[in-house]
One Martini backbone bead per residue (centre of mass of N, CA, C, O) as a GRO file, in nm:
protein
  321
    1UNK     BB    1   1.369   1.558   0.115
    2UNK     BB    2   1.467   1.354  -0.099
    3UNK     BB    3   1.747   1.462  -0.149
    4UNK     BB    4   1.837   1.448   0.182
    5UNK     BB    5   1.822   1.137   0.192
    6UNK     BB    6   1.977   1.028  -0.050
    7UNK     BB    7   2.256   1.172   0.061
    8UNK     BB    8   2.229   0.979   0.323
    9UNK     BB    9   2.319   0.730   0.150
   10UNK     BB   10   2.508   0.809  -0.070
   11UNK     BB   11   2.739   0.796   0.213
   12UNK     BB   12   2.686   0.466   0.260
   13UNK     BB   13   2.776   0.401  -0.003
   14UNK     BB   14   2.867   0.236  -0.333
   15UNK     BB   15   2.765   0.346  -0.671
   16UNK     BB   16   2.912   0.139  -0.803
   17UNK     BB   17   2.803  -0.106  -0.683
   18UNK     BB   18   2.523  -0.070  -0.738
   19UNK     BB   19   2.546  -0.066  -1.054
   20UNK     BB   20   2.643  -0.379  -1.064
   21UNK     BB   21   2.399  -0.490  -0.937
   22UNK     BB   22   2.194  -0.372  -1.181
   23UNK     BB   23   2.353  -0.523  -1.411
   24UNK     BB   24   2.369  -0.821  -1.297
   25UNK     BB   25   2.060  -0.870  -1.289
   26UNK     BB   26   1.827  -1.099  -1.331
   27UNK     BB   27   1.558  -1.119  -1.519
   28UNK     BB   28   1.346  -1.376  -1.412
   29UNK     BB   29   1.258  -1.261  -1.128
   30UNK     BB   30   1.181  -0.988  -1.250
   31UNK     BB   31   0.913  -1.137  -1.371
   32UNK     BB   32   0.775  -1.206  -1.115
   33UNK     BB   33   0.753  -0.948  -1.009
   34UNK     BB   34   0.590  -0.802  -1.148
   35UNK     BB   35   0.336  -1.008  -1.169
   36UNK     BB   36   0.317  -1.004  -0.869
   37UNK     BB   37   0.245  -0.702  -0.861
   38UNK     BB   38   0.002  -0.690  -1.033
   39UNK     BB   39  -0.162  -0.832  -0.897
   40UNK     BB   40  -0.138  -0.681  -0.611
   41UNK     BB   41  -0.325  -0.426  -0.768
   42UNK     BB   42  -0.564  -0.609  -0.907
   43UNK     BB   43  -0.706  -0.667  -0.597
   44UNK     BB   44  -0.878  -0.391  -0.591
   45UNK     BB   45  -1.090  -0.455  -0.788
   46UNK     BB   46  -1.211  -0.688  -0.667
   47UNK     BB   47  -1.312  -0.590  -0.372
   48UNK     BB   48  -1.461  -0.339  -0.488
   49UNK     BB   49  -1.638  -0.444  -0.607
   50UNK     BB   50  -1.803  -0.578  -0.429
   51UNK     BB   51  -1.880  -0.339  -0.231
   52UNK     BB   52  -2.080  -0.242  -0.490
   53UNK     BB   53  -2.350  -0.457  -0.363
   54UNK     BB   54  -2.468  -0.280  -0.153
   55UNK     BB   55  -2.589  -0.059  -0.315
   56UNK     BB   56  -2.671  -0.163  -0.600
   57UNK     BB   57  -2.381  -0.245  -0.780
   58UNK     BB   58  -2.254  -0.348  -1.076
   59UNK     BB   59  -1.865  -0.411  -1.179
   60UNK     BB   60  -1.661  -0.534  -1.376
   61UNK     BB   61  -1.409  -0.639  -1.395
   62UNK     BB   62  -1.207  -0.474  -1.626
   63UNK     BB   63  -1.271  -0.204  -1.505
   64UNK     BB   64  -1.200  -0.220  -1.254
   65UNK     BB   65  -0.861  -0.267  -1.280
   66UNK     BB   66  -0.855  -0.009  -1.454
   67UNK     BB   67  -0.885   0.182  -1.192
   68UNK     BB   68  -0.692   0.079  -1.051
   69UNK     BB   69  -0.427   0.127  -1.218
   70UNK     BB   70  -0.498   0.441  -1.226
   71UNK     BB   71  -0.481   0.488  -0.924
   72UNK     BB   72  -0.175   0.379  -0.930
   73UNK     BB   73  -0.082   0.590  -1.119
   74UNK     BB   74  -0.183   0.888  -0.957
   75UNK     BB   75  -0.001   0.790  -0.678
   76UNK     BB   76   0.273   0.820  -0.815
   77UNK     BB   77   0.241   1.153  -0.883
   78UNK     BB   78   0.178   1.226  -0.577
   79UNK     BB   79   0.184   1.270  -0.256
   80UNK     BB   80   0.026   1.018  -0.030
   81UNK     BB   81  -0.177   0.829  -0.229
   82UNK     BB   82  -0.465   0.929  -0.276
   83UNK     BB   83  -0.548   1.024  -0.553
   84UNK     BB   84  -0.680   0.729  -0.668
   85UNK     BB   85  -0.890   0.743  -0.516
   86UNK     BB   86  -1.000   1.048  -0.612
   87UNK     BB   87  -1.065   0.922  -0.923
   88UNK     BB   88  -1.249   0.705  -0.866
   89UNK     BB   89  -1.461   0.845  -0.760
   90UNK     BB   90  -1.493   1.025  -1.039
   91UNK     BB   91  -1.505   0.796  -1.231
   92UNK     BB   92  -1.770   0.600  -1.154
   93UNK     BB   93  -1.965   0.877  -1.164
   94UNK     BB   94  -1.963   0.884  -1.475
   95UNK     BB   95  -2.073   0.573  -1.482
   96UNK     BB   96  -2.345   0.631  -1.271
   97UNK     BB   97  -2.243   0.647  -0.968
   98UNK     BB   98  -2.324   0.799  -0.689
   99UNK     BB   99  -2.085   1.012  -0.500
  100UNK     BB  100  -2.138   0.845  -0.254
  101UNK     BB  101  -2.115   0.562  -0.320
  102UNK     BB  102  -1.830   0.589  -0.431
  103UNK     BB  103  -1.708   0.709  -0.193
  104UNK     BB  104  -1.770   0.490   0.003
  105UNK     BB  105  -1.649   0.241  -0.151
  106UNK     BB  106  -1.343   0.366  -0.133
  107UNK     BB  107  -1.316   0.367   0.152
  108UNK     BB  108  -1.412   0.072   0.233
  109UNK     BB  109  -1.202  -0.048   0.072
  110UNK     BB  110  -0.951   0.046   0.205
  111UNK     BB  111  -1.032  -0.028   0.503
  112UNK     BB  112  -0.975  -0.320   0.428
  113UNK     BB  113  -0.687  -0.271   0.381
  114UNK     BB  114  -0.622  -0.197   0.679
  115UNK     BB  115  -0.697  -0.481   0.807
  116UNK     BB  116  -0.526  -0.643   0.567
  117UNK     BB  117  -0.236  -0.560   0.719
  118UNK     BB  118  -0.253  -0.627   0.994
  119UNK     BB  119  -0.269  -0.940   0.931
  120UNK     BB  120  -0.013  -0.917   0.783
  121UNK     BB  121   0.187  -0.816   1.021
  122UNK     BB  122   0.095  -1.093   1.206
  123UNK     BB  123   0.170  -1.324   1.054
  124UNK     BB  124   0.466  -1.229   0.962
  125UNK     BB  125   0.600  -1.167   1.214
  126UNK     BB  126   0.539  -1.459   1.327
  127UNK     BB  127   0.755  -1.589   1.149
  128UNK     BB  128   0.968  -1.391   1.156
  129UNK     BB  129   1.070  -1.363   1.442
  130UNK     BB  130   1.335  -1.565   1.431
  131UNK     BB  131   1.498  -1.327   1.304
  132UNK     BB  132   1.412  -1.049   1.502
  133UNK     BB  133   1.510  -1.103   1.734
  134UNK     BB  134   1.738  -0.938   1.893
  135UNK     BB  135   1.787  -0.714   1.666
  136UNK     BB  136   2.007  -0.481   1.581
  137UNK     BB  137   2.027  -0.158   1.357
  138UNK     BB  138   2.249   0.009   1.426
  139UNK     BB  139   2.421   0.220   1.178
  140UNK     BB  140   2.196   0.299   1.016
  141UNK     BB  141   2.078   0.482   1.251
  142UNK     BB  142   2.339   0.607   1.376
  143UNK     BB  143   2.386   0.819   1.148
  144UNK     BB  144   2.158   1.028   1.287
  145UNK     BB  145   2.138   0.867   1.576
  146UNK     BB  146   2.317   0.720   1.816
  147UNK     BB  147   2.043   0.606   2.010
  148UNK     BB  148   1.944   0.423   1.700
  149UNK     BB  149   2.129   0.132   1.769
  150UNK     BB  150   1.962  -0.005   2.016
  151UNK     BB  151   1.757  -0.075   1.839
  152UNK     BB  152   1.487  -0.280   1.724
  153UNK     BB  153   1.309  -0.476   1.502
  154UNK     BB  154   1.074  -0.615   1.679
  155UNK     BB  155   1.000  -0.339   1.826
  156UNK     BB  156   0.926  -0.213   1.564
  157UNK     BB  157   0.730  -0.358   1.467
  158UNK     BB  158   0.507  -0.382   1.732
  159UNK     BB  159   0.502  -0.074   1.716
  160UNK     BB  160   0.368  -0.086   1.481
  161UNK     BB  161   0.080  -0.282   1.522
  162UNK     BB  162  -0.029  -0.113   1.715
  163UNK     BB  163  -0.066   0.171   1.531
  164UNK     BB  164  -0.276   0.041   1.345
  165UNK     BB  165  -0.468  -0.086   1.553
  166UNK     BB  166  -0.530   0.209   1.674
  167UNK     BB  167  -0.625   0.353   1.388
  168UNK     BB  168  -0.866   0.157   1.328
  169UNK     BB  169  -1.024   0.158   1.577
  170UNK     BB  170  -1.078   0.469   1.563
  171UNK     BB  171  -1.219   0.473   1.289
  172UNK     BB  172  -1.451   0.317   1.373
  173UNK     BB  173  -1.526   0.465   1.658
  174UNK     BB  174  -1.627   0.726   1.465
  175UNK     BB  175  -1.818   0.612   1.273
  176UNK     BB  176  -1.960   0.506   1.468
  177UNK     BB  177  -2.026   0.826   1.629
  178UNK     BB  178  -2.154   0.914   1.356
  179UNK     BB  179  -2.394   0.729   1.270
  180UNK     BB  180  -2.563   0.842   1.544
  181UNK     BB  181  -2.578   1.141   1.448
  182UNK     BB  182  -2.702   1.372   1.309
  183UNK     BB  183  -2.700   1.512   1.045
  184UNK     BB  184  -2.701   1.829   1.118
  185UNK     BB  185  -2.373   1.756   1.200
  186UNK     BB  186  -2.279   1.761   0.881
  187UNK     BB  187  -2.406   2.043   0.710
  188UNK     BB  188  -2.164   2.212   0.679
  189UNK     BB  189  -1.993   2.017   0.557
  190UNK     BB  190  -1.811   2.040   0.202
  191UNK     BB  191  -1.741   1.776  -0.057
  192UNK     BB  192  -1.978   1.756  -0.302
  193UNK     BB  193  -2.128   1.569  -0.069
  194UNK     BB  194  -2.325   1.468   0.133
  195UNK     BB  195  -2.222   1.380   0.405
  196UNK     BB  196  -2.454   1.219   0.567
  197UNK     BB  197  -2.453   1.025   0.351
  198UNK     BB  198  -2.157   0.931   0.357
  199UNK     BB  199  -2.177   0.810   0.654
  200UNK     BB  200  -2.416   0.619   0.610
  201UNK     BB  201  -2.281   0.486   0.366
  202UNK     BB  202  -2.045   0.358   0.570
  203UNK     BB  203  -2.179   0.265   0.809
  204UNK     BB  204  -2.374   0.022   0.655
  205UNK     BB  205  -2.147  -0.211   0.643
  206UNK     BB  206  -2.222  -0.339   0.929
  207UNK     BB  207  -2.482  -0.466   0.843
  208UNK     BB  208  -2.260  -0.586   0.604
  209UNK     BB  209  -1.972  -0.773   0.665
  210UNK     BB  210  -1.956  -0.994   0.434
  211UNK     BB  211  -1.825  -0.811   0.237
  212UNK     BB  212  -1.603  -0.677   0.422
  213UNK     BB  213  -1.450  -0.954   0.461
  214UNK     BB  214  -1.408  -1.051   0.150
  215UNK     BB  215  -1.257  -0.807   0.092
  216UNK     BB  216  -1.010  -0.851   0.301
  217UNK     BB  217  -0.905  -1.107   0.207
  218UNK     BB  218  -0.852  -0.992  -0.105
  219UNK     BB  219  -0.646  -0.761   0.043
  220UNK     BB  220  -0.408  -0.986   0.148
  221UNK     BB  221  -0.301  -1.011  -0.085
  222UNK     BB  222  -0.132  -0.788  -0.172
  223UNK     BB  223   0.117  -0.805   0.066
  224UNK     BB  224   0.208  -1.064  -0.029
  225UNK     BB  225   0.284  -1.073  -0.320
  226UNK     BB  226   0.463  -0.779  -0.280
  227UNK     BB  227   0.668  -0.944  -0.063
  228UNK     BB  228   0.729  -1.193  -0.331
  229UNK     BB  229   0.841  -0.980  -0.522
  230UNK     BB  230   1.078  -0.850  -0.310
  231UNK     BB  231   1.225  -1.147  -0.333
  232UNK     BB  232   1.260  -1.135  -0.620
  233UNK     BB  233   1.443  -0.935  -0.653
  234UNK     BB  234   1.657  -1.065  -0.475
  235UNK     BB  235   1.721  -1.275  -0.614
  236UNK     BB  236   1.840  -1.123  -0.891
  237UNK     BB  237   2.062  -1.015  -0.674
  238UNK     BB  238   2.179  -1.267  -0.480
  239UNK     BB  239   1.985  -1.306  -0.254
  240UNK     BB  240   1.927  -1.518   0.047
  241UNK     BB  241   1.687  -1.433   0.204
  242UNK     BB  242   1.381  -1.465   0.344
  243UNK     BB  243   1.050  -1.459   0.229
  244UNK     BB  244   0.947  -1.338   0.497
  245UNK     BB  245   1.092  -1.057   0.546
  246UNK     BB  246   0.936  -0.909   0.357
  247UNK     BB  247   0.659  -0.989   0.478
  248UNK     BB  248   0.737  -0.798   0.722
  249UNK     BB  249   0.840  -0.514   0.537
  250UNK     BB  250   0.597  -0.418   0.393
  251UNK     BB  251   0.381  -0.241   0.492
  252UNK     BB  252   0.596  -0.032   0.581
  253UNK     BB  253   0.628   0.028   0.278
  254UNK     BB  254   0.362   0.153   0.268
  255UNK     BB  255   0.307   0.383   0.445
  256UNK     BB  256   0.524   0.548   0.305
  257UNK     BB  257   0.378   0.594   0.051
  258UNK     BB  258   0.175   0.765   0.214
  259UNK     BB  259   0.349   0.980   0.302
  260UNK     BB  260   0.369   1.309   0.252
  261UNK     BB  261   0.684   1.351   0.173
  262UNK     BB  262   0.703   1.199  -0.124
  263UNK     BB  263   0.757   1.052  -0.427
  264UNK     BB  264   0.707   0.722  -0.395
  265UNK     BB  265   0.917   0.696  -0.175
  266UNK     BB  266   1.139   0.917  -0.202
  267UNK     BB  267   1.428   0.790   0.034
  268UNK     BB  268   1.260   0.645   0.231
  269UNK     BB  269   1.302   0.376   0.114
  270UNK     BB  270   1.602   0.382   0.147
  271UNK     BB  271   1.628   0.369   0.407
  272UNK     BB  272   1.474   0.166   0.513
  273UNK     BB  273   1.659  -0.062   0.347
  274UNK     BB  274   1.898  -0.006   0.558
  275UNK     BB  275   1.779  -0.070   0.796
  276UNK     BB  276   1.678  -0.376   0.754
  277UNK     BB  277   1.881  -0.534   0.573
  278UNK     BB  278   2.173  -0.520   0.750
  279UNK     BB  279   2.134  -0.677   1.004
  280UNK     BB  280   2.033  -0.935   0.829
  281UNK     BB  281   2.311  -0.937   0.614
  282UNK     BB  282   2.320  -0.674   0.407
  283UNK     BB  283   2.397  -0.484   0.178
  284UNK     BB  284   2.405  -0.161   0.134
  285UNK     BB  285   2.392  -0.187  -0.166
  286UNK     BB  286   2.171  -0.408  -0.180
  287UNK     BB  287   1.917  -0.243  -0.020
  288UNK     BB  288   1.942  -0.026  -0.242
  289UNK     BB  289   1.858  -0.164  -0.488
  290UNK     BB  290   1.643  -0.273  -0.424
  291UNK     BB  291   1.493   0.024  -0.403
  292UNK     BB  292   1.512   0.074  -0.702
  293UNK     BB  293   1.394  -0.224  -0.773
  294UNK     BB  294   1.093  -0.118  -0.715
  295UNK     BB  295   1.072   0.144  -0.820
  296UNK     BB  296   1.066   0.012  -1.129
  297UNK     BB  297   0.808  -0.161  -1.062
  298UNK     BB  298   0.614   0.066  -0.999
  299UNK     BB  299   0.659   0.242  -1.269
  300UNK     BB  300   0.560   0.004  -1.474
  301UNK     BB  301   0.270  -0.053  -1.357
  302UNK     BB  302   0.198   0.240  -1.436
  303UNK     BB  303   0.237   0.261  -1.726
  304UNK     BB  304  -0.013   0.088  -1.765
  305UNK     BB  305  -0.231   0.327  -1.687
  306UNK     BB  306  -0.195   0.534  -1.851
  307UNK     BB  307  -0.333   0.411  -2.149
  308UNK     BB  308  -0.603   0.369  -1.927
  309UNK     BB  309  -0.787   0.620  -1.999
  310UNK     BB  310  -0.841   0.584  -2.331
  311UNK     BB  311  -1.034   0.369  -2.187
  312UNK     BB  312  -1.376   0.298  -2.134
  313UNK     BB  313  -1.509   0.520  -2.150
  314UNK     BB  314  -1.857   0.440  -2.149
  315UNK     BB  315  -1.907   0.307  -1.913
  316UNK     BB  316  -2.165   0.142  -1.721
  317UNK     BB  317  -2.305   0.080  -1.459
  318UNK     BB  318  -2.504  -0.176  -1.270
  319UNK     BB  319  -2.790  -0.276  -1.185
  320UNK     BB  320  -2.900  -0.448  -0.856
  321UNK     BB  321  -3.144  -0.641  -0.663
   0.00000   0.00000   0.00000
């Protein structure tokens, strides 16, 4: 698929304007970007200690980070997005947290970074909105089907933020509605942990919202962050767009990277990355640069994860009065 994807974008640019645009990017917006993705990947572990003391355990920040780093390494490795999830789910567990509260504190850690999408995406849209009222995607969707050239940008975030906002809620009244089931309507399903034990410690989190709402404010940090530095990749490249666009096709670039289609939303983000910037003003090889240079963003993070698999197996999680 992801060589399908890129087949059909290499038909739409010129590959050496991209190589000269790649070549002759500045520095220092480079590096501001590193710092600002760097950011914006360990704030998932400041969120996570945080939620891992409704069970009666604590995390220091250098090993949640260190663990986020590497979840966020193993991400990057398998299609899906998922994998660095129960990378952690089985980390934390060896370091003495038992596998229910493990598994609850990684979906609940999760599920508060999917309401702080919902909310950067209606802050960003709405800052947004006047840049992207009225503006038709044209010939980047018309050249797959030619009826998706009178796409709007507006309705088509307006319609992610529905699906988003759809989404959250089913999760959300699932969880009340397993909570509230026996649990023995839930003994048959194996999933190496007491399904039903899993169940209630992730509804516990309703009667402490206090925690689940502070982890939300500061996974909120992370789509802006990453939208931040998605803006000064564009600075490298000599690129003026303004940057609240970022932050408002941030979210829709996170979703792809989690669909099960490519690795690392190879394809799919060059895809959309022409989608996106040519009606606002970009040319296609501009906006395919920023997708190289994201993918090499997202990669480098990655790298600093791996040599972190063999600092710390000792450590112990520590339990709380």
């Amino acid at each position: 698929m992801a060589v399908l994807l890129i087949a059909g974008v290499a038909a739409l640019v010129s590959l050496d304007n991209v190589w000269q645009l790649l070549i002759s990017c500045r520095l220092q917006p480079l590096l501001h970007a590193f710092l600002l993705f760097f950011l914006a990947c360990t704030s998932v572990g400041w969120a996570w200690q945080i939620l891992l003391r409704p069970c009666g355990y604590k995390l220091d920040m250098l090993p949640a980070m260190r663990l986020s780093l590497l979840g966020f390494f193993f991400n990057n490795l398998v299609p899906s997005g998922v994998t660095g999830e129960v990378y952690r789910v089985y980390a934390i567990s060896q370091m003495g947290l038992p596998k229910v509260h493990a598994a609850a504190s990684v979906f609940v850690e999760r599920w508060s970074a999917f309401l702080a999408l919902i909310l950067a995406t209606g802050v960003s849209g709405w800052a947004g909105w006047p840049w992207l009222q009225g503006v038709k995607v044209g010939s980047a969707l018309g050249q797959f089907y030619q009826p998706l050239e009178q796409a709007r940008l507006d309705y088509m975030l307006l319609a992610f933020l529905i699906l988003l906002v759809v989404g959250f809620l089913g999760i959300s009244l699932w969880l009340w509605w397993a909570a509230g089931h026996s649990p023995q309507a839930w003994e048959r399903y194996r999933l190496g942990i007491s399904v039903p034990e899993l169940v209630n410690g992730i509804a516990a989190y309703f009667r402490c919202p206090r925690y689940f709402l502070l982890a939300t404010l500061i996974n909120l940090a992370s789509p802006l962050l990453e939208g931040l530095a998605f803006s000064s990749i564009a600075d490298a490249l000599g690129m003026e767009l303004s940057p609240t666009l970022f932050l408002v096709f941030t979210p829709i670039f996170r979703i792809l990277h989690h669909l099960p289609i490519t690795i690392n939303a190879l394809g799919t983000q060059e895809v959309a990355s022409v989608i996106f910037w040519q009606p606002l003003g970009a040319a296609p090889e501009q906006a395919v640069a920023i997708s190289v240079l994201i993918h090499v963003l997202k990669i480098s993070i990655s790298l600093l994860g791996g040599p972190l698999y063999f600092i710390g197996q000792d450590y112990r999680v520590q339990t709380v009065g």
